[in-house]
C-alpha positions as CSV (number, residue, x, y, z in Angstrom):
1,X,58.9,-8.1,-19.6
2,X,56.7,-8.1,-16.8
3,X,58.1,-5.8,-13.7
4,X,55.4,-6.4,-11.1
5,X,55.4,-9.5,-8.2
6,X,52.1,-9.9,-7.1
7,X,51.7,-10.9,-3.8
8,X,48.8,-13.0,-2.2
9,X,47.5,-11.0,0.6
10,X,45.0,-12.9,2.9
11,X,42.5,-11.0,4.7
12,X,40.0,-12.3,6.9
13,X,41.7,-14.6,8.2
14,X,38.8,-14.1,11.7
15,X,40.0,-17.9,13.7
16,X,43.2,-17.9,14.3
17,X,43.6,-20.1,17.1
18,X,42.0,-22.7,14.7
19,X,44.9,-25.4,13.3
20,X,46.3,-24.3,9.6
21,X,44.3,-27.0,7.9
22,X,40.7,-26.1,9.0
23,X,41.6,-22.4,8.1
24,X,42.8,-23.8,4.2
25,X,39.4,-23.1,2.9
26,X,39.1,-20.1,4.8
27,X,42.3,-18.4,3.2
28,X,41.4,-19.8,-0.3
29,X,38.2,-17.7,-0.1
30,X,39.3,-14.9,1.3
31,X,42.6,-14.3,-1.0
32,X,43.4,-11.2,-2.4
33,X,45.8,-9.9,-4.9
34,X,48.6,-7.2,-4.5
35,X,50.5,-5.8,-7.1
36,X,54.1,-4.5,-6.3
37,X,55.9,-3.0,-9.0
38,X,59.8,-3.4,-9.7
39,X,60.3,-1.7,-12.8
40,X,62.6,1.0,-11.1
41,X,64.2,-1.7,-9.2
42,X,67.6,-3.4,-10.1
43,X,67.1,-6.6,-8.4
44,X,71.1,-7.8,-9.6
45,X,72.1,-5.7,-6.2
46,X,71.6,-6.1,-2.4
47,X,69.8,-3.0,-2.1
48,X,67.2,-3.1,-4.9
49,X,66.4,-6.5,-3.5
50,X,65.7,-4.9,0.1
51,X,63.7,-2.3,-1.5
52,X,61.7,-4.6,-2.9
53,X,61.3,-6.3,0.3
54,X,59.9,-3.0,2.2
55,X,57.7,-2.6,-0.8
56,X,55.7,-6.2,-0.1
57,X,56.0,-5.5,3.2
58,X,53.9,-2.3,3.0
59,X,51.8,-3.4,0.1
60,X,50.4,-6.8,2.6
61,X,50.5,-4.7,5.7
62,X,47.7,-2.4,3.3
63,X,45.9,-5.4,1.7
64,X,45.1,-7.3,5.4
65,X,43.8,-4.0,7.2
66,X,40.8,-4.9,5.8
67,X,39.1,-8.3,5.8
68,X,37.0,-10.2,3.3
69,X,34.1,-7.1,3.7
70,X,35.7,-4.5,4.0
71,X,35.7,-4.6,8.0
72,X,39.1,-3.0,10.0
73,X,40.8,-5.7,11.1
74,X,42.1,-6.8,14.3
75,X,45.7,-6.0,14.8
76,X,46.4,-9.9,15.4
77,X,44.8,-10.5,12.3
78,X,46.4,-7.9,10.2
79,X,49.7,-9.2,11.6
80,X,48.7,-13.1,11.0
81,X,47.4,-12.1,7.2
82,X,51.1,-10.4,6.9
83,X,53.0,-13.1,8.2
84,X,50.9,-15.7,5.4
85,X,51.5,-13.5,2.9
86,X,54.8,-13.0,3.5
87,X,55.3,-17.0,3.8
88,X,53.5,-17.9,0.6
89,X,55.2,-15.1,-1.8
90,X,58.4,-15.7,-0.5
91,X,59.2,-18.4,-3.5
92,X,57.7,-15.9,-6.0
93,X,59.9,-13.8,-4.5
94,X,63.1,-15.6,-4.5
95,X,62.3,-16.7,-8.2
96,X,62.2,-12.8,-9.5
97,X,65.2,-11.9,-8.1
98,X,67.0,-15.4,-9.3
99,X,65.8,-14.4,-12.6
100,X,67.0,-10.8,-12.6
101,X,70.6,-12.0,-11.2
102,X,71.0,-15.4,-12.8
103,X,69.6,-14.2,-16.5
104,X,66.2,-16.6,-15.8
């Protein structure tokens, strides 16, 4: 069994005043993966699922300090890449933990 989540990190994410659907090509280029491992996690109980939280947390915060070429990114852009990531692994998420409670 696989024990990793991999999380979509999105760095360079450079206009973000622009509307979400002019920036949908944008983020499809620029998409990076992040590997966050659970095998020491029990994701049955509350707190192995909070650990694993912390652990994407800190793995997307890493992943969108740099952008698409290997620039420092803007703290408002590290923190919109986190928020994205955060948003689009959330059902990933959700689903690994299901699985590990539920028997999936």
């Amino acid at each position: 069994m696989i024990k990793t989540v991999f999380i979509p990190a999105l760095a360079g994410l450079a206009v973000l005043a622009a509307p979400s659907a002019a920036l949908a090509g944008t983020v499809q280029d620029n998409t990076n993966t992040v590997r966050v491992s659970t095998a020491d996690l029990d994701l049955t109980s509350e707190a192995g699922a909070t650990q694993l939280q912390k652990r994407i947390r800190a793995a997307t915060f890493q992943a969108c300090l740099y952008d698409a070429r290997g620039q420092v990114t803007t703290a408002d852009v590290q923190f919109s890449c986190v928020r994205e990531s955060a948003k689009e692994s959330r059902p990933q998420v959700a689903q690994k933990i299901a699985n590990a409670r539920f028997g999936g």
